[in-house]
MIROLUM-955650 format. One line per field, with one value per atom (N, C-alpha, C): residue in one letter; y, z, x. Coordinates in Angstrom, 3 decimals. Layout:
<rs>
residu: A:...
yy: Y:...
zz: Z:...
xx: X:...
</rs>
This chain:
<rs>
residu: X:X:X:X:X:X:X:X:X:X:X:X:X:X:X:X:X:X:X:X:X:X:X:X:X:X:X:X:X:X:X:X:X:X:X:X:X:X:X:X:X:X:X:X:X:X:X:X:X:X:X:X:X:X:X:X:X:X:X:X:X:X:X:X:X:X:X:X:X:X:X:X:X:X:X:X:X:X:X:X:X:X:X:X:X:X:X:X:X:X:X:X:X:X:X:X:X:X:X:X:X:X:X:X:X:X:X:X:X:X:X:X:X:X:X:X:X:X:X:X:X:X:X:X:X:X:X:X:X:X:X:X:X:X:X:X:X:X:X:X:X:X:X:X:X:X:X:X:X:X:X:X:X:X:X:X:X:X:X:X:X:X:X:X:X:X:X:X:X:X:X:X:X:X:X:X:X:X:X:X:X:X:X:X:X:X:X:X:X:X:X:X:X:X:X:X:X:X:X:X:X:X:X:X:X:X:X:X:X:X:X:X:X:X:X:X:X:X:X:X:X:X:X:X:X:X:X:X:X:X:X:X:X:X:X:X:X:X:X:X:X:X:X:X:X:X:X:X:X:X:X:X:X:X:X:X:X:X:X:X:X:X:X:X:X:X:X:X:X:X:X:X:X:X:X:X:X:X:X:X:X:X:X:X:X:X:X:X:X:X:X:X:X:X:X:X:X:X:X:X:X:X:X:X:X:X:X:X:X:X:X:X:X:X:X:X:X:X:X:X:X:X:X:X:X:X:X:X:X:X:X:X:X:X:X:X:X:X:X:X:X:X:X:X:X:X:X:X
yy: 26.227:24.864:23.947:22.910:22.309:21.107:20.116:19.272:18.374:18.189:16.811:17.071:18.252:18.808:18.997:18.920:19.067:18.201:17.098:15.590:15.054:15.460:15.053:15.355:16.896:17.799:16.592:16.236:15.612:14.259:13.635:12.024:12.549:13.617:13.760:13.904:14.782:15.554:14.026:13.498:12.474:11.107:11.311:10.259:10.674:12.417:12.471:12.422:12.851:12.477:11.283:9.913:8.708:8.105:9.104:8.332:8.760:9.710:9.872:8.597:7.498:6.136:5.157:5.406:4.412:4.199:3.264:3.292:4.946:5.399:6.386:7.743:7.835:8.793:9.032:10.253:10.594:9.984:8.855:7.917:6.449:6.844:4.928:4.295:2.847:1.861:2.333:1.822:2.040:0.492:0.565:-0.975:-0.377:0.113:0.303:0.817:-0.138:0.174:1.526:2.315:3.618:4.287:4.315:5.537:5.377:4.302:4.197:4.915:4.026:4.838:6.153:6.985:8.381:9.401:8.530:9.415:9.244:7.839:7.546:8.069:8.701:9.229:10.944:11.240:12.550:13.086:11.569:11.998:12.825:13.407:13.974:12.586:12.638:11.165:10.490:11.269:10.712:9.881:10.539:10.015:8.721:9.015:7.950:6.653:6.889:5.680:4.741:5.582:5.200:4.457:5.107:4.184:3.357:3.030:1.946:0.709:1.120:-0.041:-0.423:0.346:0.130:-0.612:-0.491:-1.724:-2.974:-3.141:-4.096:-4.760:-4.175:-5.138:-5.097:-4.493:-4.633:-5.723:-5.701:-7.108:-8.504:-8.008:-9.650:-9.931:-9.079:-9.714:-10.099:-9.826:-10.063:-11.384:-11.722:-13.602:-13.788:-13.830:-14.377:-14.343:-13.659:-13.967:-14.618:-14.670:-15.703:-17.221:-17.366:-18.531:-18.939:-18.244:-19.062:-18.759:-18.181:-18.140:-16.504:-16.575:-15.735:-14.855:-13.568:-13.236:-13.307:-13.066:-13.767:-12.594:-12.886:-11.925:-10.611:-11.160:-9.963:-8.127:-8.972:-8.311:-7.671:-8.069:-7.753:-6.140:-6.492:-5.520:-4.605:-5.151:-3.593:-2.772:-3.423:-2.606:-1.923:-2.188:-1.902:-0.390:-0.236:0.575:1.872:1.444:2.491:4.031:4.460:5.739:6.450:5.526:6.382:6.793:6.155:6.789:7.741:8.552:9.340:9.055:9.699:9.421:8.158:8.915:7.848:6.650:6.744:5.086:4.258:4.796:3.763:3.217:3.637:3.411:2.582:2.579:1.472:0.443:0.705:-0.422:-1.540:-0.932:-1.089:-2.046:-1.470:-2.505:-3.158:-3.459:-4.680:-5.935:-5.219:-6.073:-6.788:-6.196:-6.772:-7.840:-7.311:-8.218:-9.808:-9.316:-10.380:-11.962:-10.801:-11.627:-12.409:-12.081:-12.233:-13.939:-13.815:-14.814:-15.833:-15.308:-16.571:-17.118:-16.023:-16.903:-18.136:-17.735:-18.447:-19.565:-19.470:-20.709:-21.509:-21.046:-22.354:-22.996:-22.241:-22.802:-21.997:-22.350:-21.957:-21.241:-21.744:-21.213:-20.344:-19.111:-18.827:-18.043:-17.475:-16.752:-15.441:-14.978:-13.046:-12.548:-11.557:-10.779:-9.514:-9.397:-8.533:-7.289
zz: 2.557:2.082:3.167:2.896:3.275:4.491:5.553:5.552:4.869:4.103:3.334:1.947:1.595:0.769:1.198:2.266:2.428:3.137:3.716:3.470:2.052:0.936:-0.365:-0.506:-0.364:-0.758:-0.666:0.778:1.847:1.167:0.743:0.375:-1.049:-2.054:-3.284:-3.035:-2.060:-2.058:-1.534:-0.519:-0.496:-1.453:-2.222:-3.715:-4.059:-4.812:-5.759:-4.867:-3.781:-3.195:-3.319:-3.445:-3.421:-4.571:-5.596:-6.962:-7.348:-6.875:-7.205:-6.674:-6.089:-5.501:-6.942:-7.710:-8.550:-9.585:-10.318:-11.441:-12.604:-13.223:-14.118:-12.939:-11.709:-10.906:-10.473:-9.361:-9.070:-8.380:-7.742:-6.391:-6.887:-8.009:-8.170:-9.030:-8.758:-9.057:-11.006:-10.620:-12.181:-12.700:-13.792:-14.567:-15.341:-15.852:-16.367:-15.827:-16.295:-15.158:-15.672:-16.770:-17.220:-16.466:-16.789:-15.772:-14.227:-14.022:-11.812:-12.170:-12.809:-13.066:-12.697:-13.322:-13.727:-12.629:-12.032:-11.017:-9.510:-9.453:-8.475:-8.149:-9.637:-9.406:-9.337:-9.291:-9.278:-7.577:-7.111:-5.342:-4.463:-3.582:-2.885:-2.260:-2.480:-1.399:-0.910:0.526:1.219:1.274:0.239:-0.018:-1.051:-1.683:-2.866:-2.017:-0.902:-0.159:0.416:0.653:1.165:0.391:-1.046:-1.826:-2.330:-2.366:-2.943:-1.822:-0.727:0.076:0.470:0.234:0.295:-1.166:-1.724:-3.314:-2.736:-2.279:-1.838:-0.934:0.061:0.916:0.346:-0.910:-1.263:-2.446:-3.196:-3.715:-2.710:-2.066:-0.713:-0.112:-0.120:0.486:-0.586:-2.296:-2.977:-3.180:-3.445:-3.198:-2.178:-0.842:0.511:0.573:-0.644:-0.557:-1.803:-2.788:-4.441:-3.731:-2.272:-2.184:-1.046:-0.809:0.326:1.747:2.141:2.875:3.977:5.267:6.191:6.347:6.664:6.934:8.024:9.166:10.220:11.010:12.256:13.099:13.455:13.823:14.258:12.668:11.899:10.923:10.419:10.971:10.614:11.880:12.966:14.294:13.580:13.279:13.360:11.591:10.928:9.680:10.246:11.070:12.064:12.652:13.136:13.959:13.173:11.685:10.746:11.080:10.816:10.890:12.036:13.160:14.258:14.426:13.621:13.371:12.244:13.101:11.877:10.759:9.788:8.626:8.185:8.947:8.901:9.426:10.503:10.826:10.641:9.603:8.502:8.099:6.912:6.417:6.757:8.009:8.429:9.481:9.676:9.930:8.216:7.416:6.151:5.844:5.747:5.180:6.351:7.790:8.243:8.365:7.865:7.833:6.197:5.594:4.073:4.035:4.916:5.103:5.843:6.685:7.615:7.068:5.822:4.980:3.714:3.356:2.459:3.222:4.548:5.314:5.369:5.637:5.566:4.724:3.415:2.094:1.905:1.901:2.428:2.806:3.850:5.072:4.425:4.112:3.757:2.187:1.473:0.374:-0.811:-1.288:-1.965:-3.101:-4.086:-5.235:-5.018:-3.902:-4.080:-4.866:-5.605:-7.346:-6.441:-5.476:-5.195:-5.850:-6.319:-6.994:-5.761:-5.591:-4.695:-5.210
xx: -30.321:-30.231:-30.794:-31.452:-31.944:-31.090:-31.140:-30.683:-30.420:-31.420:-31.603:-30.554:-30.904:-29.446:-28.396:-27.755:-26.811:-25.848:-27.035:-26.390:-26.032:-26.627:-26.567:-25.105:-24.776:-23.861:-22.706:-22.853:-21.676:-21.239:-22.293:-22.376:-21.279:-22.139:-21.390:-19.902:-19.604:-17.950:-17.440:-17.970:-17.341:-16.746:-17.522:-17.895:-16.801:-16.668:-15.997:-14.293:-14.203:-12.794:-12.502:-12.996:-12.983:-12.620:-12.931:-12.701:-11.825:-10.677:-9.163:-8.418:-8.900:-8.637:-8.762:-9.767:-10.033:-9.094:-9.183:-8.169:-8.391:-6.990:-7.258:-7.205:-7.591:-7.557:-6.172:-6.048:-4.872:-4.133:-4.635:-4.244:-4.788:-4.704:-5.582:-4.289:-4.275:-3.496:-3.265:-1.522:-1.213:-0.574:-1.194:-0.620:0.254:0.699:1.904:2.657:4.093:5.186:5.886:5.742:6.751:5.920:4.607:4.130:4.157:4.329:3.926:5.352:7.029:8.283:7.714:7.154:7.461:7.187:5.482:5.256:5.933:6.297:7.518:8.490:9.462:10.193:9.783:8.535:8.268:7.894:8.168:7.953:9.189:8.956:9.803:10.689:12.008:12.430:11.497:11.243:10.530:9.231:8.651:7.137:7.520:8.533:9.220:9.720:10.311:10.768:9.864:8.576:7.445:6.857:6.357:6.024:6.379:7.705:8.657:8.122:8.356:8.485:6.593:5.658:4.227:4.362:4.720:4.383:5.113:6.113:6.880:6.030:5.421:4.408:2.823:2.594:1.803:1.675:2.633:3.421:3.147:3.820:3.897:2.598:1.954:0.597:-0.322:0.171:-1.205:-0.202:1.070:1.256:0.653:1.022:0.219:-0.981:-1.845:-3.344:-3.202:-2.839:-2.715:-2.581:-1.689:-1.536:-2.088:-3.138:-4.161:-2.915:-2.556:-1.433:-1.627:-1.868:-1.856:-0.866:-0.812:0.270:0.509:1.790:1.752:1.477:1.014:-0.101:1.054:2.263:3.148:2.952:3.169:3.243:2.086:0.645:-0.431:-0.795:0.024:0.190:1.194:1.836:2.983:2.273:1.854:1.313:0.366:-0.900:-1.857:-1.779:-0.291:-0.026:0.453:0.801:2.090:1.140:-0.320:-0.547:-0.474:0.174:0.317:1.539:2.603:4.453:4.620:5.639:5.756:6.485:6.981:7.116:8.372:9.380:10.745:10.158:9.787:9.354:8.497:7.404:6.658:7.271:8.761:9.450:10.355:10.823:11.600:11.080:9.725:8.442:8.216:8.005:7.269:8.521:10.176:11.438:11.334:11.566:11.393:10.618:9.229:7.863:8.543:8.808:9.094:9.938:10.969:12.135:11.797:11.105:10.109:9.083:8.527:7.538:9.069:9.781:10.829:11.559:11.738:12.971:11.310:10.151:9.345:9.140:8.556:8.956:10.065:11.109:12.591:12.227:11.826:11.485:10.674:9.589:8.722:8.935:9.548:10.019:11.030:11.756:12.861:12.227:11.388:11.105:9.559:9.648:8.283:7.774:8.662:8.106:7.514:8.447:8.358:9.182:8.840:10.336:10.642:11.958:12.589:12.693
</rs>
């Protein structure tokens, strides 16, 4: 095989790993809430706690970008850092950062239409 084929090869495998990301794929965003339910609860705990609380700050940052609104730099560092902790302490990185973005909400105004 050629180089030039087998950069091809590389570009393709890479493609098609990428599109289990997209919507309808194995890892791609779900709009309906019975099914995200289903496969949520089909996680081991652990990976389940994880994802609970990655929607939760993934929730909070698509308000904090809906409302023209930064997130604050501490919180942008410690999310920064999550693939270098291991598993438990994403998790209790991920609920303090949540909790964090939650008391600012708070702060700057009473009715900010997050759901908890």
């Amino acid at each position: 095989m050629s180089e030039a084929e087998e950069e091809q090869n590389e570009q393709n495998s890479g493609r098609a790993s990428l599109n289990g990301f997209l919507p309808g794929g194995e890892f791609g965003s779900i709009a309906d809430r019975r099914a995200y339910e289903q496969r949520l609860n089909s996680l081991p705990p652990e990976q389940k706690e994880f994802a609970e609380e990655s929607t939760r700050f993934a929730d909070l940052w698509q308000y904090f970008s809906e409302h023209r609104m930064e997130l604050p730099k501490g919180v942008v560092e410690q999310v920064g850092g999550l693939p270098k902790l291991p598993a438990a302490e994403q998790i209790a990185v991920l609920r303090r950062v949540n909790q964090v973005l939650m008391e600012y909400l708070h702060d700057v105004g009473e009715d900010s239409g997050v759901r908890q």
